[in-house]
RODO-2510 file (C-alpha; in nm, 4 decimals, decimal comma):
residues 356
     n   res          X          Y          Z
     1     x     9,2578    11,6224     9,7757
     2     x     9,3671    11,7090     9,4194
     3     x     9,7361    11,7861     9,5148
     4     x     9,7400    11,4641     9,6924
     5     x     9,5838    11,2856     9,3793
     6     x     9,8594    11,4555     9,1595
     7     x    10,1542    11,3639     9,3819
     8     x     9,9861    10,9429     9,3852
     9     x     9,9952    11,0489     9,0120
    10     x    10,3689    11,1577     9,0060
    11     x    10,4986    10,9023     9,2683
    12     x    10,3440    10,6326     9,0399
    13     x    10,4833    10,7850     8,7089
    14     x    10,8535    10,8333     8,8599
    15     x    10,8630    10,4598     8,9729
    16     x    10,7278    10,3070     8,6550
    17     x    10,9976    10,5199     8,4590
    18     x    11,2884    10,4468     8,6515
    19     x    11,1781    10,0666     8,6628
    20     x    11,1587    10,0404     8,2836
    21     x    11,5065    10,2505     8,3230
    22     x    11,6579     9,9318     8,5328
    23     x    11,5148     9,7207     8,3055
    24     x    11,7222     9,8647     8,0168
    25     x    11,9908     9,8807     8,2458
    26     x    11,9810     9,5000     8,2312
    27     x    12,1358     9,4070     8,5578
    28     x    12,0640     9,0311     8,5716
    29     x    11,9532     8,7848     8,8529
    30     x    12,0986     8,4577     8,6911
    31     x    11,9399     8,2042     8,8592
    32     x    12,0581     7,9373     9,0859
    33     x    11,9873     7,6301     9,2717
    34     x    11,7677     7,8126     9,5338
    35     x    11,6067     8,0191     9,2477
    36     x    11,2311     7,9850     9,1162
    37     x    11,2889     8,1335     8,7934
    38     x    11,4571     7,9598     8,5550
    39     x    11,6071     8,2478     8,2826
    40     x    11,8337     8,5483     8,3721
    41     x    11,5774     8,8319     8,4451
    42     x    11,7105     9,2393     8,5133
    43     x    11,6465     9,3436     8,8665
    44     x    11,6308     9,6266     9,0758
    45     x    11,3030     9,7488     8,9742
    46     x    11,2885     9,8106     9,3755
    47     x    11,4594    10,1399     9,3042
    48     x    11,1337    10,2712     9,1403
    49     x    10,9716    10,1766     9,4485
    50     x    11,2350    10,3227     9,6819
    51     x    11,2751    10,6220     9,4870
    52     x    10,9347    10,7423     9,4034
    53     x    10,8315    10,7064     9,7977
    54     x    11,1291    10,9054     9,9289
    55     x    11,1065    11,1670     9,6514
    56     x    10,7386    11,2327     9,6357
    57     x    10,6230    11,2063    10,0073
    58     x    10,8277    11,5334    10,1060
    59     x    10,6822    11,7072     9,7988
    60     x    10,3268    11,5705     9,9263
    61     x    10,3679    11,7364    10,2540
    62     x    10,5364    12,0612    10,1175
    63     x    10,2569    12,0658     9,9155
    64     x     9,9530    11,9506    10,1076
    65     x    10,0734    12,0944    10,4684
    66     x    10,2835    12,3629    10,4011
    67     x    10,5994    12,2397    10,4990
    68     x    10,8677    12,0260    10,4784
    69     x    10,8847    11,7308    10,6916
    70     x    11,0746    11,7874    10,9967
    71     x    11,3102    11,5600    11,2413
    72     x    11,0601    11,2936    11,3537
    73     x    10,9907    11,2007    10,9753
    74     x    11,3381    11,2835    10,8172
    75     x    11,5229    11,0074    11,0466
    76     x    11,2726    10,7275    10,9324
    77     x    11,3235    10,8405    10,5886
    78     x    11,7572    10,8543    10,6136
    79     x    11,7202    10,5001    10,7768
    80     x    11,4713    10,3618    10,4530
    81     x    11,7559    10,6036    10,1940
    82     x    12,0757    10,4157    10,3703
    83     x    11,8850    10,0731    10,3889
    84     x    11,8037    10,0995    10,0076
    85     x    12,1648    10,2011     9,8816
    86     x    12,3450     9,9448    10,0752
    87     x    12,0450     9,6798     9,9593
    88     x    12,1327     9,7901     9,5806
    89     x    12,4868     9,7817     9,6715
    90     x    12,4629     9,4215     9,8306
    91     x    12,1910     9,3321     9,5045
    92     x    12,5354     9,4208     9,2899
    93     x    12,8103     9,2663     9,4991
    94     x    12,6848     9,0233     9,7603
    95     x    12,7689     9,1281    10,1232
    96     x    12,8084     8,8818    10,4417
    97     x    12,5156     8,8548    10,6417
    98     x    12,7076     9,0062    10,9366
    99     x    12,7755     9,3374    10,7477
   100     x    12,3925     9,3121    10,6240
   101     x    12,2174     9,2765    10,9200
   102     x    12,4472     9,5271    11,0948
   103     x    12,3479     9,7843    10,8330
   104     x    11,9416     9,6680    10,9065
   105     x    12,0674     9,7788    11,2499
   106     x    12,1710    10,1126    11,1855
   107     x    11,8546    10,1647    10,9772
   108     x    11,6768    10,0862    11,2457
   109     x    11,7812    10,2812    11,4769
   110     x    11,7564    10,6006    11,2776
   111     x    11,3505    10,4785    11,2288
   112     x    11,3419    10,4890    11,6346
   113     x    11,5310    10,8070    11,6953
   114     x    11,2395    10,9451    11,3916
   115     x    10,9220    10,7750    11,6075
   116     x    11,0741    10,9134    11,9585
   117     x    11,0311    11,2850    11,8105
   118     x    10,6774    11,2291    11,7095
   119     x    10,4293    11,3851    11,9439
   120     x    10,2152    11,1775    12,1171
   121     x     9,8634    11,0874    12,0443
   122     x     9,6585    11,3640    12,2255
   123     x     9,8627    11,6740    12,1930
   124     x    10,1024    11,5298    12,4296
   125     x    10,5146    11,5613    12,4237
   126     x    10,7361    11,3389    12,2377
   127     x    10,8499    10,9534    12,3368
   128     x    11,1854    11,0624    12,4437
   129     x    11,0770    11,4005    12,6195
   130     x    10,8539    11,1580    12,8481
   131     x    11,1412    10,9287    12,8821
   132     x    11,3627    11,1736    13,0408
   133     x    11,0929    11,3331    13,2472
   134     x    11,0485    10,9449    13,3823
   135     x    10,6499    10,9786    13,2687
   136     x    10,6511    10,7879    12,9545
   137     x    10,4031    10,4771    12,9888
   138     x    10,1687    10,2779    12,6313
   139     x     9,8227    10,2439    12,7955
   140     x     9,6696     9,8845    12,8087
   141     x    10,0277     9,7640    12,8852
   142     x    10,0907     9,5908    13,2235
   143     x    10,2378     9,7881    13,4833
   144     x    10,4530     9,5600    13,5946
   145     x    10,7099     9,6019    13,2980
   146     x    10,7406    10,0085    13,4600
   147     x    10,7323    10,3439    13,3341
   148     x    10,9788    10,6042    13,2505
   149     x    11,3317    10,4687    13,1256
   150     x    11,2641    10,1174    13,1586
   151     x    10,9534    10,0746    12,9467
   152     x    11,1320    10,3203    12,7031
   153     x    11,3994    10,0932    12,6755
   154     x    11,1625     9,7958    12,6889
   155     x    10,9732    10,0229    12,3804
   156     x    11,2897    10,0547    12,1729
   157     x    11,4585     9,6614    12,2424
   158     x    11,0976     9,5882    12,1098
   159     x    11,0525     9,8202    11,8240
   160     x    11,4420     9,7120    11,6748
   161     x    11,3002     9,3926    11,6581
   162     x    11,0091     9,4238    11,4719
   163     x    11,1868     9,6409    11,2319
   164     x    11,4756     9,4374    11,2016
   165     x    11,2500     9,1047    11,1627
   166     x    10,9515     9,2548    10,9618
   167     x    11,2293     9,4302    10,6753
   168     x    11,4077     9,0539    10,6296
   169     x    11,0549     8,8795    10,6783
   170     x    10,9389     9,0434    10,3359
   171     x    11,2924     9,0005    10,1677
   172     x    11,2643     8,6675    10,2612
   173     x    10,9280     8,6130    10,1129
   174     x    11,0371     8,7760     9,7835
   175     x    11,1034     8,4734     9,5911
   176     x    10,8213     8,4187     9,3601
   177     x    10,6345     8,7072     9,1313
   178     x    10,3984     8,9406     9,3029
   179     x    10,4461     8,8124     9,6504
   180     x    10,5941     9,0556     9,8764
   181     x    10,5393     9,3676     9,7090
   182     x    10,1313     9,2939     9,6482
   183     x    10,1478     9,2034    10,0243
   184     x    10,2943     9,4966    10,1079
   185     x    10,0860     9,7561     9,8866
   186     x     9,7703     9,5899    10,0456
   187     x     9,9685     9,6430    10,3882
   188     x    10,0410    10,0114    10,2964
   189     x     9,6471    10,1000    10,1694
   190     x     9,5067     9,9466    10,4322
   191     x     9,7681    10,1476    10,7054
   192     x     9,6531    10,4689    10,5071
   193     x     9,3022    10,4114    10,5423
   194     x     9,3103    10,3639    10,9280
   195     x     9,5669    10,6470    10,9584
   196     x     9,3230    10,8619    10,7721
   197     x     9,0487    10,7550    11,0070
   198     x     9,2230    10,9160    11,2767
   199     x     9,3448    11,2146    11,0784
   200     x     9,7115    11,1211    11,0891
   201     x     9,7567    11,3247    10,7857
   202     x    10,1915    11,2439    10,7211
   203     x    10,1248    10,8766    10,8100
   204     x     9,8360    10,8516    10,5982
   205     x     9,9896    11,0378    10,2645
   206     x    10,3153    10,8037    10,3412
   207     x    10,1317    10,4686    10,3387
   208     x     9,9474    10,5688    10,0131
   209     x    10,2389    10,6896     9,8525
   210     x    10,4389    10,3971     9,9455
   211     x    10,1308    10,1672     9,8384
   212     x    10,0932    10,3445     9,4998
   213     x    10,5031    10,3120     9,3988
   214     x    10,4336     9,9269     9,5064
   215     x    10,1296     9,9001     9,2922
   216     x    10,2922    10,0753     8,9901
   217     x    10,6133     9,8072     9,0486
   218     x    10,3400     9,5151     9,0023
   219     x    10,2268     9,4729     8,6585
   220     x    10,6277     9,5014     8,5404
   221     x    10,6546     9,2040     8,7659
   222     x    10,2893     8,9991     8,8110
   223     x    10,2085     8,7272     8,6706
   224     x    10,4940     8,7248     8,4610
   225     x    10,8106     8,8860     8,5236
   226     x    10,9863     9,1401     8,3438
   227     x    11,1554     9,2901     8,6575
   228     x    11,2568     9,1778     9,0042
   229     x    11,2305     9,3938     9,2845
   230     x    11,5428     9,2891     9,4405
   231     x    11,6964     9,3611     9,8177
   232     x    11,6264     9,7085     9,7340
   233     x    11,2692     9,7234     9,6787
   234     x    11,1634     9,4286     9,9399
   235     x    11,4231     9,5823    10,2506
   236     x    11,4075     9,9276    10,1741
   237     x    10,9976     9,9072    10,1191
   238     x    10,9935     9,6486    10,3833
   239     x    11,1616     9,8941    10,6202
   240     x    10,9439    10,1735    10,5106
   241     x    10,5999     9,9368    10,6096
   242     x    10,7556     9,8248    10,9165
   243     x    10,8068    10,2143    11,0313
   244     x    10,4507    10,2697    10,9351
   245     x    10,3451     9,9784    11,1370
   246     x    10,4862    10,1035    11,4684
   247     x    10,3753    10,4535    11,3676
   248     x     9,9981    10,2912    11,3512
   249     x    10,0662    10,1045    11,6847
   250     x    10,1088    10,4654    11,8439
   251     x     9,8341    10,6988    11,6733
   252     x     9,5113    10,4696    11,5794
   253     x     9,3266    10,2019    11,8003
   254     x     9,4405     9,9108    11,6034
   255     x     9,7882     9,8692    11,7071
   256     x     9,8318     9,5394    11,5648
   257     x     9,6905     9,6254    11,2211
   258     x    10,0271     9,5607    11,0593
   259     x    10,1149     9,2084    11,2207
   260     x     9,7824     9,0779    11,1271
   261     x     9,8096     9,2050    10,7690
   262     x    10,1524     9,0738    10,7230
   263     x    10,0265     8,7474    10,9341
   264     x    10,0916     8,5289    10,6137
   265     x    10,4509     8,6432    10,6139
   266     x    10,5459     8,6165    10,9267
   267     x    10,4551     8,3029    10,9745
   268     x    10,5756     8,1545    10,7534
   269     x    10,9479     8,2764    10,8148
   270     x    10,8999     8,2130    11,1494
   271     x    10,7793     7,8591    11,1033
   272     x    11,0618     7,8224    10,8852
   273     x    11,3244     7,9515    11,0935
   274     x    11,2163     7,7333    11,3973
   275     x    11,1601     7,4227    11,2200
   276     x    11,5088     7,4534    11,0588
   277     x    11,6476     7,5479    11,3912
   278     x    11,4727     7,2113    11,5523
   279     x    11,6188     7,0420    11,2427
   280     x    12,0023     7,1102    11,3443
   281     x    12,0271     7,3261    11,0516
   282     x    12,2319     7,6532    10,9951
   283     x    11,9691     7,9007    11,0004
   284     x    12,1733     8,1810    10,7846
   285     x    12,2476     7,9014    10,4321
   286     x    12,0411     7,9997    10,1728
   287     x    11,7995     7,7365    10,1613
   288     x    11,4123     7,6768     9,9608
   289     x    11,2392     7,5428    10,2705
   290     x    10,9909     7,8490    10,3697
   291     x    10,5833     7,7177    10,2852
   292     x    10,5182     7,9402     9,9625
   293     x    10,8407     7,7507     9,8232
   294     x    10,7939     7,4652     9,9215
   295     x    10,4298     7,4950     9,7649
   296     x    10,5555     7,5532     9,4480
   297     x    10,8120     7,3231     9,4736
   298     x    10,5040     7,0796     9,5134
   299     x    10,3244     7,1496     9,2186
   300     x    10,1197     7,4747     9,3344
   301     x    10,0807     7,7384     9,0666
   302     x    10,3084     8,0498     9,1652
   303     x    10,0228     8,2966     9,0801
   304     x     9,8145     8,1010     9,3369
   305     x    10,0624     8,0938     9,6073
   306     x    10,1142     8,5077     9,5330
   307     x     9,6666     8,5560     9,5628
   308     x     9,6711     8,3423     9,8435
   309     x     9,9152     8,5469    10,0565
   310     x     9,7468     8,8579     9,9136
   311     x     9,3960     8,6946    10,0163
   312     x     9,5813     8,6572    10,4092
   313     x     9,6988     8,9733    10,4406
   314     x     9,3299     9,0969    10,2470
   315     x     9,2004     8,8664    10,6202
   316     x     9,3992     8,9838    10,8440
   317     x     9,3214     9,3568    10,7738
   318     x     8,9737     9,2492    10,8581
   319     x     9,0090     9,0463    11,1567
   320     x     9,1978     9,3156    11,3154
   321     x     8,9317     9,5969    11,2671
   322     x     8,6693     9,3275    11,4026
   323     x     8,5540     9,4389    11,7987
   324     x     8,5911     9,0717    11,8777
   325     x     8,8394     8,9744    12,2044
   326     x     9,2059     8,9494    12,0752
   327     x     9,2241     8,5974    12,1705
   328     x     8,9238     8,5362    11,9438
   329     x     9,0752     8,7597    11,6624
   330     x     9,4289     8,5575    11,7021
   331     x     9,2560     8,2004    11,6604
   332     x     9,0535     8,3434    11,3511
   333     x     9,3846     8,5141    11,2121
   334     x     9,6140     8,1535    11,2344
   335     x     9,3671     7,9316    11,1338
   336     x     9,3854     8,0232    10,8115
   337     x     9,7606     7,9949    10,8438
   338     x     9,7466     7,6366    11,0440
   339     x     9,5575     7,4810    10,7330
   340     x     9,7923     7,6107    10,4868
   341     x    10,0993     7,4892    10,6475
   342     x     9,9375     7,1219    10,7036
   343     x     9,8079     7,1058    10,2841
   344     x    10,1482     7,2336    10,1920
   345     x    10,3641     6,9562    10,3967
   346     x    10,0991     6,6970    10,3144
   347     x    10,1680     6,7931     9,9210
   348     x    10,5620     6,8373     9,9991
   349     x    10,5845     6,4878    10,2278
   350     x    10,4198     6,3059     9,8497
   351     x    10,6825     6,4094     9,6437
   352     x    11,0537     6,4325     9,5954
   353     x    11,1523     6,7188     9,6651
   354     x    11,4554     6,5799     9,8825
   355     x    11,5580     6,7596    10,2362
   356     x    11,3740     7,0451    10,3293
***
């Protein structure tokens, strides 16, 4: 326990130094028609986030197990490094979406190679040694969608997309203080807490690690910032969750802990997107049309929009852990969701805020 503690304590010390280093560094977001701030303000402070996880969780497992991490956690870990640079790169120069998203690909697919090495729950093989034996099957899955290579390529076509969605979900959602990152360091304590439950020991030390680095980013940036996170903190962290999420999808009993916590985020891109989309308009323009902008847009205090998100994914958590039917546990976790989007289009419908 005490090496652990001291690694939370170095991971936590690293990223607060090398945010207050980026804020020296002074590399401004200037703001612009879409922006909700309304002075230049340095960001980047996602490196200290980025950084600290990818530095310290090798050192935690060198430390607390006695060796380095091997294959099945090194690939996830390239894929979060090479997602991070080009972010910071992209933070810098502004990339096409094309070239973006095809690097989110490439990420992605180094995160799946990482999670196809992992042995199975049980003592059992790897993903990709069942796949070529033709005995790989997910249990409570129908059997009509097959065993063997076609469920492993039903596995991967599925796992790309949530990784691919889930990292530009959160950078998405990172447009007012606090927002994405406190979402995603309850995310990542509440992922190590059921991971520790079932004594995934890596999984568990990487979700704290990755929720303390998030948690020592926050006060530089919440209420008030002094920092933004930028593409590198919210798709190279956002990456990093989204691994974590499949990894808890595999190993623990609640395989959907990750889309419930991050309920209030997907949602609301995915409300966004398709009500743009049945609007006729171009669903990669940078627009300020997702709920938590429009809120604020409307009048809503941005520290209220940020503790109500943190308060969904806070639900969530707990909804999923509840031995209710998942139907039941699905109403319960939209609800919430269903009267936030009608009080925020009510609010946005009685004032001007023009098209959105």
């Amino acid at each position: 326990m005490i090496p652990l503690i001291l690694c939370c304590i170095a991971a936590a010390s690293l990223s607060a130094a090398l945010i207050t280093h980026m804020i020296r560094v002074g590399v401004m977001d200037v703001p612009g028609h879409r922006s909700s701030h309304a002075r230049p303000t340095p960001k980047g402070g996602g490196i200290g986030v980025v950084t600290g996880f990818l530095l310290v969780f090798p050192l935690s497992q060198l430390w607390t197990q006695g060796d380095l991490p091997g294959p099945a956690l090194l690939l996830p870990l390239s894929g979060v490094a090479l997602l991070a640079l080009f972010s910071w790169l992209d933070d810098v120069h502004s990339y096409r979406a094309a070239l973006k998203l095809g690097m989110q690909g490439i990420a992605a697919v180094l995160v799946l190679f990482g999670v196809g090495l992992m042995p199975l729950p049980g003592g059992g093989a790897s993903a990709f040694a069942d796949i070529v034996s033709g005995s790989f099957s997910i249990a409570g899955l129908p059997a009509l969608l097959g065993t063997g290579w076609t469920l492993g390529l039903i596995a991967f076509g599925a796992g790309f997309i949530w990784l691919v969605y889930t990292t530009n979900a959160l950078n998405f959602i990172d447009g007012i203080n606090g927002l994405a990152s406190g979402v995603m360091a309850i995310s990542a304590l509440a992922l190590a807490l059921v991971f520790t439950r079932v004594g995934a020991i890596a999984d568990a030390h990487a979700a704290l690690i990755l929720a303390v680095t998030l948690l020592a980013f926050l006060p530089f940036n919440f209420p008030r910032a002094r920092i933004f996170m930028g593409d590198v903190g919210s798709q190279g962290a956002g990456l990093a969750l989204a691994w974590l999420g499949i990894e808890a999808g595999l190993v623990t009993p609640y395989r959907l802990i990750l889309p419930f916590l991050l309920c209030g985020v997907l949602y609301d891109v995915a409300f966004t997107l398709l009500r743009r989309a049945l609007a006729g308009d171009a669903l990669a323009q940078a627009h300020r049309s997702h709920l938590y902008q429009l809120a604020v847009r409307s009048g809503v205090s941005p520290v209220v929009v940020t503790v109500v998100h943190w308060v969904f994914a806070v639900w969530g958590g707990g909804i999923c852990l509840q031995p209710w039917p998942l139907w039941f546990r699905l109403i319960a976790l939209l609800a919430p969701q269903l009267l936030w989007t009608a009080f925020v289009i009510q609010r946005a419908r009685g004032r001007d805020l023009g098209k959105w």
